[in-house]
Residue frames relative to the residue before (quaternion, step in Angstrom):
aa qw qx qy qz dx dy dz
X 1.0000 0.0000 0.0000 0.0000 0.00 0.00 0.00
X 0.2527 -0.7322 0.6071 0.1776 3.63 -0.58 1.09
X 0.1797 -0.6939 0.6711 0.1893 3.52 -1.11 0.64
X 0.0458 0.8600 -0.5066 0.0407 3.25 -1.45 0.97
X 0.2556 -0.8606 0.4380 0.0467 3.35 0.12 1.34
X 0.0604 0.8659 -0.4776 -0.1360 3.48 -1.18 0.41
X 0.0939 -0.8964 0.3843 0.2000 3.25 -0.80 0.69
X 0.3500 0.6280 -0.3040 0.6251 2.73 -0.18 1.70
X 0.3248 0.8153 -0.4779 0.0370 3.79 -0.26 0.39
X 0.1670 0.8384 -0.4877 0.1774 3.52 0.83 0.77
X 0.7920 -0.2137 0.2401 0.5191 3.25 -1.45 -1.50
X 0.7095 0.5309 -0.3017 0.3517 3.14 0.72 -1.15
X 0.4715 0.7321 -0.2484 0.4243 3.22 1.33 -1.16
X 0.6278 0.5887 -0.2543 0.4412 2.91 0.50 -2.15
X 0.7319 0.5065 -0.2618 0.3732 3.65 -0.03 -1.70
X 0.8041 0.3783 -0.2781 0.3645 3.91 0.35 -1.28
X 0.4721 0.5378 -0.3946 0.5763 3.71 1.84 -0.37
X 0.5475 0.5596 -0.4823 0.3931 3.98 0.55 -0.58
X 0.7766 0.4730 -0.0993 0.4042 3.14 0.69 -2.05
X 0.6918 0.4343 -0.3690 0.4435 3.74 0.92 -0.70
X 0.5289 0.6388 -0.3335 0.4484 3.71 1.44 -0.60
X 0.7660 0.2862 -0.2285 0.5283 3.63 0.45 -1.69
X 0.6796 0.4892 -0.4231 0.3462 4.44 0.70 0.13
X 0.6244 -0.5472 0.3470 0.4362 3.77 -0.96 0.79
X 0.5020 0.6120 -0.5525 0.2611 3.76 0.70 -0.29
X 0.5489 -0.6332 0.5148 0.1808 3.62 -1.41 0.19
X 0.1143 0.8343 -0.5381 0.0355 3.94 0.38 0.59
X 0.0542 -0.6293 0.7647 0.1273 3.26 -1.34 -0.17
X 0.1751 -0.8650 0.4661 -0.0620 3.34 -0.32 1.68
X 0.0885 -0.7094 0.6990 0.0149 3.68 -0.78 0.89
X 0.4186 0.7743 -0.4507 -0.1486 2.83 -2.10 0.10
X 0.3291 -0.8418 0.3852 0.1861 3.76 -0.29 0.32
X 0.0705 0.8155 -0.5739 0.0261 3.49 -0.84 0.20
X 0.7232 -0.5302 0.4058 0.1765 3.27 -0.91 1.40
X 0.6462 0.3426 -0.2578 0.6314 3.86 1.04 -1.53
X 0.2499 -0.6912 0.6334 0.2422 4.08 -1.07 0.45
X 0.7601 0.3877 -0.3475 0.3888 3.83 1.25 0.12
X 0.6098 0.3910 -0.3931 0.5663 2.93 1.52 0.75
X 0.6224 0.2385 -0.5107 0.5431 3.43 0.74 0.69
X 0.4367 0.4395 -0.6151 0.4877 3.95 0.13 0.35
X 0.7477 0.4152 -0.3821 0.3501 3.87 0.25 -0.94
X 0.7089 0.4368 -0.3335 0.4420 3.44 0.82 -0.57
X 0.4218 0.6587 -0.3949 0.4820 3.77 1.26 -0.70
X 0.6538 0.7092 -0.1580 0.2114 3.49 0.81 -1.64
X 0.6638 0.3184 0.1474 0.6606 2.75 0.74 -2.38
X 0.8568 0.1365 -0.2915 0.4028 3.87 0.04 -0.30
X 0.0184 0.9384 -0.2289 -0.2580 3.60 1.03 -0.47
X 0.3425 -0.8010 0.4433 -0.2112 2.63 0.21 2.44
X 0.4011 -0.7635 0.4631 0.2042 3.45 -0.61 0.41
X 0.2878 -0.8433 0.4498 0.0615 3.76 0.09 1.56
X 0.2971 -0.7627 0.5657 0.1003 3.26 -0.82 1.33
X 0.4745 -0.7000 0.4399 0.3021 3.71 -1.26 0.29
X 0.8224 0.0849 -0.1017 0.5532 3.42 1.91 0.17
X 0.5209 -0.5963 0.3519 0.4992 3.54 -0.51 -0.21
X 0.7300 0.3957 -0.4287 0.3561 3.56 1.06 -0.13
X 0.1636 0.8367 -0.3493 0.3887 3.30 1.65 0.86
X 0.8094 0.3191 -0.1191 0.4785 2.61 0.63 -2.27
X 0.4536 0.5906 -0.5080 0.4330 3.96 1.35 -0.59
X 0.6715 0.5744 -0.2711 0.3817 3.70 0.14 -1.44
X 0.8309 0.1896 -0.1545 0.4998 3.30 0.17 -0.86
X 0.6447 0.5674 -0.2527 0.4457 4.01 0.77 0.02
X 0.2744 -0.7342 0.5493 0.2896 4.06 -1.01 0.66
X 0.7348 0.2720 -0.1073 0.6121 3.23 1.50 -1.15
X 0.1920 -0.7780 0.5883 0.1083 3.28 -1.36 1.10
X 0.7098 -0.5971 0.3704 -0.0498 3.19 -1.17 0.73
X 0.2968 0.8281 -0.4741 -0.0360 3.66 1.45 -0.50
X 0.0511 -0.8276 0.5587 -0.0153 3.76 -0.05 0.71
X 0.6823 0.6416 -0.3062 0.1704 3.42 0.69 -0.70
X 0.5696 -0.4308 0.4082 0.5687 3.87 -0.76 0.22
X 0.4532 -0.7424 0.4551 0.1907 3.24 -1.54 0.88
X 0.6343 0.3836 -0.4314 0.5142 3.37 0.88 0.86
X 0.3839 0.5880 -0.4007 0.5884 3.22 1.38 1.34
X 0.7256 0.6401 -0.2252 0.1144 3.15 0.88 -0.64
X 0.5473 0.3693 -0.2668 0.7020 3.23 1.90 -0.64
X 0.4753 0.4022 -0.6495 0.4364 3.93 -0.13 0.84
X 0.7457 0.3980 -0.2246 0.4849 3.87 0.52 -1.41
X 0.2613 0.6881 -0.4288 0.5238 3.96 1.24 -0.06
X 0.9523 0.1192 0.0040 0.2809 3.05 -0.25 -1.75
X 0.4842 0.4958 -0.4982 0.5211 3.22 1.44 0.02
X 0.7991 0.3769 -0.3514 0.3097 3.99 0.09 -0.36
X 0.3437 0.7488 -0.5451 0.1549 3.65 1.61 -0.82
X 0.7782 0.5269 -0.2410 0.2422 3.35 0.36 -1.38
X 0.5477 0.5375 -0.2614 0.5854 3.51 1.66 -0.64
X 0.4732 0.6635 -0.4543 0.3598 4.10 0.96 -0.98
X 0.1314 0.6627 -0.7361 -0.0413 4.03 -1.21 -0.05
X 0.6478 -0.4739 0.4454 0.3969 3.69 -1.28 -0.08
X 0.3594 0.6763 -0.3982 0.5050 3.53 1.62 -0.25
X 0.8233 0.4276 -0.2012 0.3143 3.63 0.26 -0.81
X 0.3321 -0.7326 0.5705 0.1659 4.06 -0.78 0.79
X 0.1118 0.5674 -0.8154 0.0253 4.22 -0.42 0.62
X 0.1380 -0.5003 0.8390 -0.1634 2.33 -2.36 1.66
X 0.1742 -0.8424 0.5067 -0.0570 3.05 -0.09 1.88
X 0.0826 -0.8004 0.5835 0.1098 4.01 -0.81 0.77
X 0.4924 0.7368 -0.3330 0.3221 3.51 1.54 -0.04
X 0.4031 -0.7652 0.4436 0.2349 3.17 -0.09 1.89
X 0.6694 0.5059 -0.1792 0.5136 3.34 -1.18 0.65
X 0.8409 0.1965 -0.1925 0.4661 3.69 -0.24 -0.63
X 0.2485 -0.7585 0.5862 0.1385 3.27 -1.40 1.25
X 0.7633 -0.2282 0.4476 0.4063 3.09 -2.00 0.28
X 0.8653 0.1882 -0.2378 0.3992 3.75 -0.23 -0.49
X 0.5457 0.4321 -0.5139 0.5014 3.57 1.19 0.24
X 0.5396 0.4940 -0.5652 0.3812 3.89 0.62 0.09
X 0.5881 0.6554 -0.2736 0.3870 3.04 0.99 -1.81
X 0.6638 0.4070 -0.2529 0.5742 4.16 0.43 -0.87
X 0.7630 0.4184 -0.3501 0.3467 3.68 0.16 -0.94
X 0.8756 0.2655 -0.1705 0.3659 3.57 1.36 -0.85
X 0.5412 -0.7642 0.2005 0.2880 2.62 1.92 0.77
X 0.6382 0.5448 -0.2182 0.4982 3.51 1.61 -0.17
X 0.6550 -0.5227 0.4913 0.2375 3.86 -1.22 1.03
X 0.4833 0.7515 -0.3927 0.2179 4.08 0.59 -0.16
X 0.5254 -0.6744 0.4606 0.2386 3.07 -1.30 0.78
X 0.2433 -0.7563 0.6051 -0.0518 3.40 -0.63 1.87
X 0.2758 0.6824 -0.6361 -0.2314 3.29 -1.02 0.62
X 0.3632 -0.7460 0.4618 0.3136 4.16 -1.00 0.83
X 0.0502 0.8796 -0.4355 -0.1846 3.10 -0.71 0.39
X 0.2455 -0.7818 0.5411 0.1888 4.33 -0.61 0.31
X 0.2284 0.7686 -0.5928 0.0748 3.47 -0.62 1.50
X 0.5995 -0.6505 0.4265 0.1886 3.44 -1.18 0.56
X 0.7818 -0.5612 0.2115 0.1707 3.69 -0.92 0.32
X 0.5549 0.4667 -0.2847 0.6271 3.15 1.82 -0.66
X 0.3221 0.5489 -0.6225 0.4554 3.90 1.05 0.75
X 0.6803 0.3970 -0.4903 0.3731 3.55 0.02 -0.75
X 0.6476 0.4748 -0.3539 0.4795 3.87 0.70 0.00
X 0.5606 -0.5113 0.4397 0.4805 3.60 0.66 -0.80
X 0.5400 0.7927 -0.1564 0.2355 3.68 1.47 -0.43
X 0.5494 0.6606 -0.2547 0.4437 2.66 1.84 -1.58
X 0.4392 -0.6070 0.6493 0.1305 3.22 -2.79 0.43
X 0.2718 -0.8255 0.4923 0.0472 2.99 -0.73 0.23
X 0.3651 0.6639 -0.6471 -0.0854 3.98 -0.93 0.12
X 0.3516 -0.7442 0.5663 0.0431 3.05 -1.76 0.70
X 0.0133 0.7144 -0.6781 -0.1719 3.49 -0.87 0.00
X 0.6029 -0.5366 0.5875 0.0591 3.36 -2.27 0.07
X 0.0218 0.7341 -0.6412 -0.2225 3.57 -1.23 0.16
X 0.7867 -0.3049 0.1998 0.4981 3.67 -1.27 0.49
X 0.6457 0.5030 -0.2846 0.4991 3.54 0.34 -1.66
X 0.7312 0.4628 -0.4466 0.2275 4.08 0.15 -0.12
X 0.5179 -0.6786 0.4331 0.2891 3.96 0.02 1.08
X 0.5441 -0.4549 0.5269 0.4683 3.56 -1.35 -0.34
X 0.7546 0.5100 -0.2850 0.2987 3.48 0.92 -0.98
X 0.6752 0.4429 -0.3037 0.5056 3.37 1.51 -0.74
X 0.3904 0.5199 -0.5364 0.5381 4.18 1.14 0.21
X 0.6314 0.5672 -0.4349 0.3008 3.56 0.33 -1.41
X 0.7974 0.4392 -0.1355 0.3910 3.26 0.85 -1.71
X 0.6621 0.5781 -0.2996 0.3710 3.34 1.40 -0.31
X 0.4054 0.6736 -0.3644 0.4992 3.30 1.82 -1.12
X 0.7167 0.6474 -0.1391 0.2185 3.64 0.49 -1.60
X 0.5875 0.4915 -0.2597 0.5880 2.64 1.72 -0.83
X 0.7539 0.4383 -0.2518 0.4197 3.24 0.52 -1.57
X 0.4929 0.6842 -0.3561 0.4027 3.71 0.88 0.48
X 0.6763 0.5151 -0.1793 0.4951 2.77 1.37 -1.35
X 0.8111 0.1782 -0.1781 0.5279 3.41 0.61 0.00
X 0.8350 0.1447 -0.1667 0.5040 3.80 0.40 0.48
X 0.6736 -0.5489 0.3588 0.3409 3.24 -1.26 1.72
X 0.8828 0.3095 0.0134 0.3531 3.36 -0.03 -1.73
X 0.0902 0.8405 -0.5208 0.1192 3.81 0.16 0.59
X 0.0608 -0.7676 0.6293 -0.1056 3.70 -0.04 1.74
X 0.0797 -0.7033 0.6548 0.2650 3.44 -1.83 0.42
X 0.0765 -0.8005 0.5933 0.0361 3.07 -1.03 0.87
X 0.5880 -0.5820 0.4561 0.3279 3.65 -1.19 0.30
X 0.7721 -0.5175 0.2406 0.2797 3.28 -1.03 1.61
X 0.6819 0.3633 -0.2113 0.5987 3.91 0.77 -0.84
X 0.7098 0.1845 -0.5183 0.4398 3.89 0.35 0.56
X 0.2974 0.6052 -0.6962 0.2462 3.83 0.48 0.44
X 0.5653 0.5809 -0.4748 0.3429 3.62 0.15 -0.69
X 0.7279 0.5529 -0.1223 0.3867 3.12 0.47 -1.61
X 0.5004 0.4816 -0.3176 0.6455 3.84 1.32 -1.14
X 0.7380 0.3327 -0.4334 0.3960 3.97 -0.18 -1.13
X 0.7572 0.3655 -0.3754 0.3900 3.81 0.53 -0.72
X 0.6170 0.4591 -0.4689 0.4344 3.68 1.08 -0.20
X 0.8714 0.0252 -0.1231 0.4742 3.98 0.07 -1.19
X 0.4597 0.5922 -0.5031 0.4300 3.82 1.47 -0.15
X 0.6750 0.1763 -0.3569 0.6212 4.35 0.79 -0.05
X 0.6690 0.6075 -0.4245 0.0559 3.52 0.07 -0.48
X 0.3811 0.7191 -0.4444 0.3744 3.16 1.30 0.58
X 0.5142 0.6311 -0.1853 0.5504 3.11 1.67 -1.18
X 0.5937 0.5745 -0.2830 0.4873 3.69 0.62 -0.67
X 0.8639 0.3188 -0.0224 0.3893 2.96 0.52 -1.24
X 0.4017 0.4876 -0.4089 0.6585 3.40 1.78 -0.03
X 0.6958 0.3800 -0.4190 0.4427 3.90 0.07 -0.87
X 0.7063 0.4517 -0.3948 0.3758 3.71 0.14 -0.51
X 0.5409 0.5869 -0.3255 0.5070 3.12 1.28 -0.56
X 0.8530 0.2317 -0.2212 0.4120 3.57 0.21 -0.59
X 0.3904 0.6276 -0.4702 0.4822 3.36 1.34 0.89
X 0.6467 0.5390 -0.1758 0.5102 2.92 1.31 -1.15
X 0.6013 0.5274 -0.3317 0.5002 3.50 1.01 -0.29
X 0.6570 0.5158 -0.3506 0.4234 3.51 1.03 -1.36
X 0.5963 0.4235 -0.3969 0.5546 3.97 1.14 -0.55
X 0.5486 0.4908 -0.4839 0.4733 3.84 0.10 -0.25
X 0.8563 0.2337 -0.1881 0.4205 3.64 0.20 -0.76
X 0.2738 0.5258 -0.5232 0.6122 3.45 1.57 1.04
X 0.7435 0.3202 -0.2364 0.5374 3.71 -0.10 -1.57
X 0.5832 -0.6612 0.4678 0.0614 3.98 0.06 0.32
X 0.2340 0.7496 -0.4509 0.4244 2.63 1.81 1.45
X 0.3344 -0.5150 0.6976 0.3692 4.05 -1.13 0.08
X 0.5733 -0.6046 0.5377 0.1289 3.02 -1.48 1.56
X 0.7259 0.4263 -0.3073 0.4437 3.70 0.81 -0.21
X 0.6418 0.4684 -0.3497 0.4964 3.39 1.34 -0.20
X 0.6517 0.4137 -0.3297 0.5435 3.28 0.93 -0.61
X 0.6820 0.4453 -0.4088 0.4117 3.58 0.31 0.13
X 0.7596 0.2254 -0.4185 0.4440 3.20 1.11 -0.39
X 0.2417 0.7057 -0.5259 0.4087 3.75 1.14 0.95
X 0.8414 0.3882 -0.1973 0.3199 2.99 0.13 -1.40
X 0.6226 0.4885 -0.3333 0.5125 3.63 1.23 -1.60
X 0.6441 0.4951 -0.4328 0.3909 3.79 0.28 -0.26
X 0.6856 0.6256 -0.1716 0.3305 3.19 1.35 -0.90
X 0.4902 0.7003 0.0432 0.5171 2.59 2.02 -0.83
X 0.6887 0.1324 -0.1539 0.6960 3.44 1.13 -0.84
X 0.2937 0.7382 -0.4260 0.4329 3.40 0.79 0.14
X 0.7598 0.3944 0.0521 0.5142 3.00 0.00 -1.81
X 0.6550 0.4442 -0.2941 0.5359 4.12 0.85 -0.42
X 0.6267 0.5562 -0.2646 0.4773 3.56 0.89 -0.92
X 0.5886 0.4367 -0.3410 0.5888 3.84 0.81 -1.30
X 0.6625 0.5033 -0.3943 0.3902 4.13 0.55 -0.19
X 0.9285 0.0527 -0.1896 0.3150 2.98 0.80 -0.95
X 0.3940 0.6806 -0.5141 0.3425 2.75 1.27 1.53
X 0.4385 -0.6503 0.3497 0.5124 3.34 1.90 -0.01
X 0.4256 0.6117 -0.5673 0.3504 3.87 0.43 0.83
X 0.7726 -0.4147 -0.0619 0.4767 3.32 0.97 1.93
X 0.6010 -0.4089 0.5213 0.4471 3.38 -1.61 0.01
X 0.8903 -0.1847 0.3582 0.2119 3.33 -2.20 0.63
X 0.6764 0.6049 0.0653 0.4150 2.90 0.92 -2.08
X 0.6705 0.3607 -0.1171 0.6376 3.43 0.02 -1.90
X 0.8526 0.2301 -0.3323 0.3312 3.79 -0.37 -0.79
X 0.6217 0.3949 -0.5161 0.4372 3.65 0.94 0.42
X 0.5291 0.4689 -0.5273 0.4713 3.72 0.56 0.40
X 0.6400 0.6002 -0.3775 0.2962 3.48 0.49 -0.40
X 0.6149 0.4959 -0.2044 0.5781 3.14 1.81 -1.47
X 0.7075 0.5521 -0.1374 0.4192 3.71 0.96 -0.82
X 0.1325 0.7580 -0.6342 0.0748 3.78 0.59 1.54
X 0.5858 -0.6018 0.5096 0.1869 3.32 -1.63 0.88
X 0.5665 -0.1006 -0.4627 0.6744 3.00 -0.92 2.55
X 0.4778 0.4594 -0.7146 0.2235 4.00 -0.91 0.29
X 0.6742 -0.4474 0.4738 0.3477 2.55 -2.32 -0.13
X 0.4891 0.6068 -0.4619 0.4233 3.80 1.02 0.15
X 0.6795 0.6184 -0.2470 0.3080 3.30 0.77 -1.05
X 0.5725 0.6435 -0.2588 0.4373 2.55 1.50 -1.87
X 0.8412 0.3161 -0.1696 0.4045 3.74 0.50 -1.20
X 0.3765 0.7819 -0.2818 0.4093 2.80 1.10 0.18
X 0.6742 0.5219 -0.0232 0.5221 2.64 1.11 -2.20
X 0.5388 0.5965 -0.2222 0.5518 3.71 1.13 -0.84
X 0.7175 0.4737 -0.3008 0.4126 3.42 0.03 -1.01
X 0.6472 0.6495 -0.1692 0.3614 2.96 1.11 -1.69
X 0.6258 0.6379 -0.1990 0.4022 3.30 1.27 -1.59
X 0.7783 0.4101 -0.0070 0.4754 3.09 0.74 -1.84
X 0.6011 -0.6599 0.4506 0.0156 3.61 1.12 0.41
X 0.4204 0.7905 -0.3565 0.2669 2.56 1.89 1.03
X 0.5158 0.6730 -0.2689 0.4569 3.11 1.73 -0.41
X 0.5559 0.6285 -0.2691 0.4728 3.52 1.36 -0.81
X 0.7896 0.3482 -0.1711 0.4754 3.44 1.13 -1.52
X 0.5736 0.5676 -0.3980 0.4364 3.26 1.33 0.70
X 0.6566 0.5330 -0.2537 0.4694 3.33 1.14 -0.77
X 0.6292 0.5441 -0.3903 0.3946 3.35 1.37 -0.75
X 0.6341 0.6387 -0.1958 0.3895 3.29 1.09 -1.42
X 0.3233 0.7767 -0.2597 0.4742 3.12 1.63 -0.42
X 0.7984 0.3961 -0.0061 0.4535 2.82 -0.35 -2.49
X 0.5205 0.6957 -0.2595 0.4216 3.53 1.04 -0.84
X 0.7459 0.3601 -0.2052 0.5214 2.99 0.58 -1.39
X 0.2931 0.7291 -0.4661 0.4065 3.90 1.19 -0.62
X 0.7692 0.5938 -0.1386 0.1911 2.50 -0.67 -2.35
X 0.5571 0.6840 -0.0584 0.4672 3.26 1.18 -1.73
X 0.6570 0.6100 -0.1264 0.4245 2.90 0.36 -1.87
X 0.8180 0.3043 -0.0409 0.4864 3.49 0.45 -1.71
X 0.6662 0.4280 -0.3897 0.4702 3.49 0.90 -0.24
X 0.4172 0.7127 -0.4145 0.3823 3.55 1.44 0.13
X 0.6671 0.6474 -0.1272 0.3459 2.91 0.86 -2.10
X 0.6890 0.4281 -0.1928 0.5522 3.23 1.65 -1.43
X 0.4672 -0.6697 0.3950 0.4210 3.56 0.70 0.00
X 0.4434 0.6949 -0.4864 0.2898 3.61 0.49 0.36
């Protein structure tokens, strides 16, 4: 029985207790949160065993959990440093904080792994990449992968300096894609569409169109020429987009979102 504590019981939270609950692994599940109506709700709906602190959940747990908002994180850091041993696994979701700002704050050698997933986890949907510090074994990745399985499709490892880059590519890109989406609504209800039909037009369309990706029924590319016959009404908008430099004001917004990303890291 793996024991796993979390501190922390929000959304994200919410999502990896879904995923560790509905997979064949074996947990024993602690955890604590600061809000008492969001750990009564999760106690509720997942029944998890509720601790009276976070150095509860350290004590009684192999793997920890770091769930909390990241400007939470060096208070809870330092209330547990002392309770930490090399015995212990943090799996950190706290946008923003690296492997070596735990490492400095709790003063302890421990096996860190960080990790950056995305919102359709709270469904079962979500990606994932992760990275590692030295101190993490083959056996404690094994166990970490395991988790992060349990609750998102797509689970990448990557080296510690492109997490940024993962949080500004699929850790916002839901956002991205909710905003385009309701642009796309605002023209539906120009053309005298019901806002519910066109929404469920479009979100179907939407995974639609993701699926033909990642089943390999072509590149990005290849499958918008296909949709895109010369004089249509694809083209036409196409052609527009093109004009207006729409690709540009994506890529920038992008980098934007980078930028961010890294001035987090730096505490600014």
């Amino acid at each position: 029985m793996i024991k796993a504590g979390f501190i922390g019981t929000g959304n994200m939270a919410n999502a990896i207790i879904k995923g560790l609950k509905n997979s064949k692994l074996k947990f024993n599940i602690t955890g604590f949160d600061k809000d008492k109506r969001v750990l009564n709700e999760v106690k509720r709906k997942y029944k998890i065993v509720i601790k009276k602190s976070n150095l509860e959940v350290v004590d009684s747990s192999d793997v920890i959990i770091l769930a909390v908002k990241p400007q939470n994180v060096n208070e809870v850091l330092l209330e547990i440093k002392d309770r930490l041993t090399d015995e212990h696994l943090i799996i950190s979701i706290a946008a923003g904080i690296t492997i070596n700002h735990i490492i400095k704050q709790t003063g302890k050698n421990i096996p860190i792994v960080r990790v950056m997933p995305n919102t359709p986890a709270l469904i079962g949907e979500g990606v994932c990449a992760y990275c590692k510090n030295k101190f993490v074994t083959k056996k404690y990745e094994n166990l970490a992968k395991k988790i992060l399985d349990s609750f998102c499709k797509i689970v990448i490892y990557l080296s510690e300096n492109k997490i940024n880059t993962v949080t500004a590519l699929s850790g916002s890109g839901p956002a991205y894609f909710f905003y385009f989406l309701e642009a796309m609504l605002d023209a539906s209800s120009l053309l005298k569409i019901k806002k519910n039909i066109a929404l469920l037009l479009l979100s179907q369309t939407m995974v639609g169109a993701g699926k033909m990706i990642l089943e390999g029924k072509g590149t990005p590319e290849e499958l918008r020429k296909k949709v895109t016959s010369k004089g249509g009404t694809t083209e036409k908008a196409i052609n527009f987009f093109e004009k207006n430099r729409a690709r540009d004001i994506i890529k920038n917004a992008i980098l934007s979102a980078k930028k961010r990303a890294d001035e987090l890291n730096k505490g600014k």
